[in-house]
C-alpha positions in Angstrom: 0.0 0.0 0.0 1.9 3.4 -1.0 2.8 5.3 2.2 0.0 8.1 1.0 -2.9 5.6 1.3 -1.5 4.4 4.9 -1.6 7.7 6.5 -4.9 8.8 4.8 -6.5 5.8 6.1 -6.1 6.3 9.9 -7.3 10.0 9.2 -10.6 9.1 7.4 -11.2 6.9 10.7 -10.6 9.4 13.2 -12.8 12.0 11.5 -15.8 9.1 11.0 -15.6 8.9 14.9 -15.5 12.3 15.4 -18.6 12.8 13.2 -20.4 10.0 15.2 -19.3 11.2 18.8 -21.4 14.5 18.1 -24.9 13.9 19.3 -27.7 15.4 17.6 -29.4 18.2 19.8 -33.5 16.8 20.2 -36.4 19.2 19.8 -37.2 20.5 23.1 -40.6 20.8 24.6 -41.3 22.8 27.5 -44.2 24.1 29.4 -45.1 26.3 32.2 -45.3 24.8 36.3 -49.7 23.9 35.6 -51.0 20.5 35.5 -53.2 21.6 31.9 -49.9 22.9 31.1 -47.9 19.8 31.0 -50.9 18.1 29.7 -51.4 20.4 26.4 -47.1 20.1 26.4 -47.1 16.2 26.5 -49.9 15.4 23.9 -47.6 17.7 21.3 -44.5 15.7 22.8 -45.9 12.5 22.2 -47.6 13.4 18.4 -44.3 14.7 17.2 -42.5 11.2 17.9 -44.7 8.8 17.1 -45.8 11.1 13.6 -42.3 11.8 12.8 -40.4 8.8 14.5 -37.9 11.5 16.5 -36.9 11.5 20.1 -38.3 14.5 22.1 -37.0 16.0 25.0 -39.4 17.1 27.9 -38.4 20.6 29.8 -41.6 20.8 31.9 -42.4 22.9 34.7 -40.5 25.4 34.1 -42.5 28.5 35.7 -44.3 31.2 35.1 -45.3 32.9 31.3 -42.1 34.8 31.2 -39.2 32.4 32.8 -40.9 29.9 29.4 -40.8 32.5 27.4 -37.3 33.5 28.1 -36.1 29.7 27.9 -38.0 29.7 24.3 -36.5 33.1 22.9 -33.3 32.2 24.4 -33.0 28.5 22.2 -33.0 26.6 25.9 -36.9 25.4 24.4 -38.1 25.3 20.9 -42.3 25.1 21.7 -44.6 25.1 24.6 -48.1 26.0 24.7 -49.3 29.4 25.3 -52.6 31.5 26.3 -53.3 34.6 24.2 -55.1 36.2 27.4 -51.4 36.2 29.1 -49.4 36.3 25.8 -51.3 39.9 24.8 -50.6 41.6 28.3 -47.1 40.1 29.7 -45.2 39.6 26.9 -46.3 42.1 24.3 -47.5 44.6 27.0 -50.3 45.6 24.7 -54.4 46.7 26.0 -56.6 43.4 26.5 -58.4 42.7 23.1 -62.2 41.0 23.6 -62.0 40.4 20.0 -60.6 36.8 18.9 -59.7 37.4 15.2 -57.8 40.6 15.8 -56.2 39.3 19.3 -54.9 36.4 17.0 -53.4 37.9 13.8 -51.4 40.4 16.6 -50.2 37.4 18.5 -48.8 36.1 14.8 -47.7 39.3 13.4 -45.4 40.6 16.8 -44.4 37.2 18.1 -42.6 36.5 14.5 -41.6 40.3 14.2 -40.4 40.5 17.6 -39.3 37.0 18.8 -38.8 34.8 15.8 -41.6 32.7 17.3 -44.3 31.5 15.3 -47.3 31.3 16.9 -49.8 28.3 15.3 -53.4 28.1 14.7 -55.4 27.6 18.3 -55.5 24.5 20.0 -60.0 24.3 19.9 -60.9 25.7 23.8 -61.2 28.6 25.3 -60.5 28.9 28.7 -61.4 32.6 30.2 -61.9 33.7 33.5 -65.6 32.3 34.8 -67.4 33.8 37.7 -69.4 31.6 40.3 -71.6 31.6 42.7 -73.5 28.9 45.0 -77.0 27.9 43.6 -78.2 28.7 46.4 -77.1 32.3 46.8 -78.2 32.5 42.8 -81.4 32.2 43.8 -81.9 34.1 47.0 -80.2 37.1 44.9 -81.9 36.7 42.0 -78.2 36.4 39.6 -77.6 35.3 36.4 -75.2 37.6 35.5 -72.4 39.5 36.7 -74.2 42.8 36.8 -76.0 41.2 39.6 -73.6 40.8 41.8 -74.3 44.3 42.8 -77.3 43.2 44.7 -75.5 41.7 48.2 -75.0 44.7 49.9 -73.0 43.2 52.9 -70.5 42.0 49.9 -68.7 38.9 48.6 -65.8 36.9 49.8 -64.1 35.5 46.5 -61.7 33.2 46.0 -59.5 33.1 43.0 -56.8 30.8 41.4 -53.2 31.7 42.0 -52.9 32.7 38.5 -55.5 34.8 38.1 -55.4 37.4 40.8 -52.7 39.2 39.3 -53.1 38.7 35.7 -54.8 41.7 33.7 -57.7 39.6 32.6 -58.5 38.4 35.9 -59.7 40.1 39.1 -58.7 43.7 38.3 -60.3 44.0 34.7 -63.7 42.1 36.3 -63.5 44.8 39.1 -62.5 47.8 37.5 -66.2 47.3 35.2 -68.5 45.7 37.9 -67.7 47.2 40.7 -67.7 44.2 42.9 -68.4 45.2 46.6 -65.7 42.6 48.8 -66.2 41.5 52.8 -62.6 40.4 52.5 -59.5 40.5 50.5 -59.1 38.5 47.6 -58.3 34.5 48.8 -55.4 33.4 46.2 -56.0 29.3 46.3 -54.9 26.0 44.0 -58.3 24.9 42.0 -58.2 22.0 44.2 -58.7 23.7 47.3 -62.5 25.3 46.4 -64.8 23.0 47.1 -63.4 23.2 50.4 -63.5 26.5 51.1 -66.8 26.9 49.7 -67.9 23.6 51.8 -66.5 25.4 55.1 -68.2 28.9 53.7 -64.4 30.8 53.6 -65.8 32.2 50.5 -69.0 32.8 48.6 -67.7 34.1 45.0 -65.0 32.0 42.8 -63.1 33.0 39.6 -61.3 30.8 37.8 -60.6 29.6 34.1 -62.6 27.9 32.1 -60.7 24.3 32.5 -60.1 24.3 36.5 -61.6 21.5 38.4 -63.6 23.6 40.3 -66.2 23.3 37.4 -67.0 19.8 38.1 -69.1 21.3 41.0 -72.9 20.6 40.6 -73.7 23.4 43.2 -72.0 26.0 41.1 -73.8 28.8 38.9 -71.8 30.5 36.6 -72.9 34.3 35.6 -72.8 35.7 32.4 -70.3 38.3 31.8 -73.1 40.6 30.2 -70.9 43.6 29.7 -68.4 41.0 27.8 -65.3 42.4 29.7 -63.7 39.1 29.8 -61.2 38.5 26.6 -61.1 35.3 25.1 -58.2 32.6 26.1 -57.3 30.5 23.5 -54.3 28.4 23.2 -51.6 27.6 20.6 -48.3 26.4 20.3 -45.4 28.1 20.4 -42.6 27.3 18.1 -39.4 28.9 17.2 -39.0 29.7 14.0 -35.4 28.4 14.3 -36.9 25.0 15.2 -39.2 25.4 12.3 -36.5 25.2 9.7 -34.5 22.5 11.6 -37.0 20.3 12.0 -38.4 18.9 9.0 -42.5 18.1 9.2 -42.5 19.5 13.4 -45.2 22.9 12.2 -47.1 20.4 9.9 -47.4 17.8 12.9 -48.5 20.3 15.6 -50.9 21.8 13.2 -52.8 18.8 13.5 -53.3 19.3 16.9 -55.1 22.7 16.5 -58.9 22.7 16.7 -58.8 19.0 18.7 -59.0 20.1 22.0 -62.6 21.1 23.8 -63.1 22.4 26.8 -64.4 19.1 28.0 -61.6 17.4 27.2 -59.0 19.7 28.4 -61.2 20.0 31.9 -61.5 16.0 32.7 -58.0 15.7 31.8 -57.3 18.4 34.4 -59.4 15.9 36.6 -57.9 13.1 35.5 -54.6 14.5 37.0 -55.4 16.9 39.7 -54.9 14.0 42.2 -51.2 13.0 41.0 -52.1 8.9 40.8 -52.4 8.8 36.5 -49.7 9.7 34.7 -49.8 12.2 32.1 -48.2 10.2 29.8 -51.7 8.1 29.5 -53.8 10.7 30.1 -51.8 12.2 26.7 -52.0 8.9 24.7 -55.8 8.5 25.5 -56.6 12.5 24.1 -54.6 11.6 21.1 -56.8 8.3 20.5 -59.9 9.9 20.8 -58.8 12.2 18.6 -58.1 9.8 16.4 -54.4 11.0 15.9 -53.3 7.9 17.1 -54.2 4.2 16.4 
């Protein structure tokens, strides 16, 4: 063998190593520290690898709207699901928008313009703020809507989910146009924790989004929002437009996702795992079959 071919040789093997050492970074998927969250996060996890045969890795958890943000602008995540009702306020730090069609082509325009994020088609549910009362206080006070809550005069003692007391479309917008007349402060409490609090008459008054488990309640009545305050909180993925171009076939997969999920779904899956004893990874797999996204 001339002396040429015999050094070449070894070469050509240590650079096929060298080429198989590198690992191939995996599409992340992240999500924000919620049970729906790492529900909605999961069911796009799972539908990317078993539609497109790749490995996904799972970031879950990871916080509130803008430490998941920051971990998706920043490359640490390349998708994770996202309200328009936070989205619109936090991140764009634009005026509340009741309208759907105009919220959503702002959403698309400003996260591509601003974020290199492409923001997909919504996800099917809407899950905005809902106001409750007891049936039984519905009917002594004569309420069907939230104009009525005026009529208790000694006041209301609401209760409201973690989440919502400080975002813009929660408490302080439903306040600022009704007017609502409180005994006590605010109680800030996990969905989980109502029906006690209602049960041990700690409040009288609950708002929440659409999807929390307090809606399983028989005994609740929910008012109309009659001067349509409340925006509309539809969800979509999140991707990086990065991600986009490096993964071939990941925008066309999660697009098949969008318009799948009701509310009634998204709600009994929130049920499904409010309790920690099913894992999400079957609560995921069974949305996808009935679906019928998977077989």
């Amino acid at each position: 063998m001339p002396n040429g071919c015999k050094l070449a040789l070894p070469l050509c093997l240590l650079g096929l190593l060298g080429a198989c050492s590198k690992t191939e970074r995996l599409l992340v998927v992240g999500s924000k520290a919620s049970i729906e969250q790492v529900f909605l996060a999961e069911v796009a996890a799972g539908h990317l690898e078993r539609k497109l045969g790749i490995k996904v890795a799972r970031k879950y958890n990871w916080g509130e709207t803008i430490a998941v943000h920051t971990g998706l602008v920043g490359g640490e995540i390349d998708l994770y699901p996202e309200y328009g009702c936070i989205a619109l306020p936090v991140m764009l730090r634009a005026q509340m928008d009741t309208d759907r069609n105009s919220m959503l082509e702002r959403l698309r325009d400003e996260y591509l313009s601003r974020f290199r994020a492409v923001w997909l088609d919504p996800l099917g549910f809407d899950g905005r703020c809902q106001v409750a009362v007891r049936r039984s206080d519905a009917a002594k006070f004569k309420m069907t809507k939230m104009s009525d809550l005026a009529r208790r005069k000694d006041g209301w003692r609401i209760g409201v989910t973690r989440e919502f007391r400080a975002r813009k479309d929660g408490f302080p917008l439903l306040d600022a146009k009704y007017h609502i007349t409180l005994r006590t402060p605010p109680a800030a409490m996990e969905p989980a924790m109502f029906p006690r609090a209602l049960t041990e008459d700690t409040i009288d008054l609950i708002l929440a989004g659409a999807t929390d488990i307090v809606w399983a309640n028989d005994d609740l009545r929910i008012l109309e929002d009659d001067a349509r305050v409340l925006p509309p909180c539809e969800v979509s993925f999140v991707l990086r437009s990065d991600a986009d171009q490096a993964y071939p076939g990941v925008r066309r997969t999660l697009a098949e996702l969008s318009g799948k999920f009701t509310l009634e779904a998204v709600r009994a899956a929130n049920i499904k795992l409010s309790d920690g004893r099913v894992a999400v990874e079957s609560v995921a797999e069974g949305f996808l079959r009935e679906a019928g996204l998977l077989r």
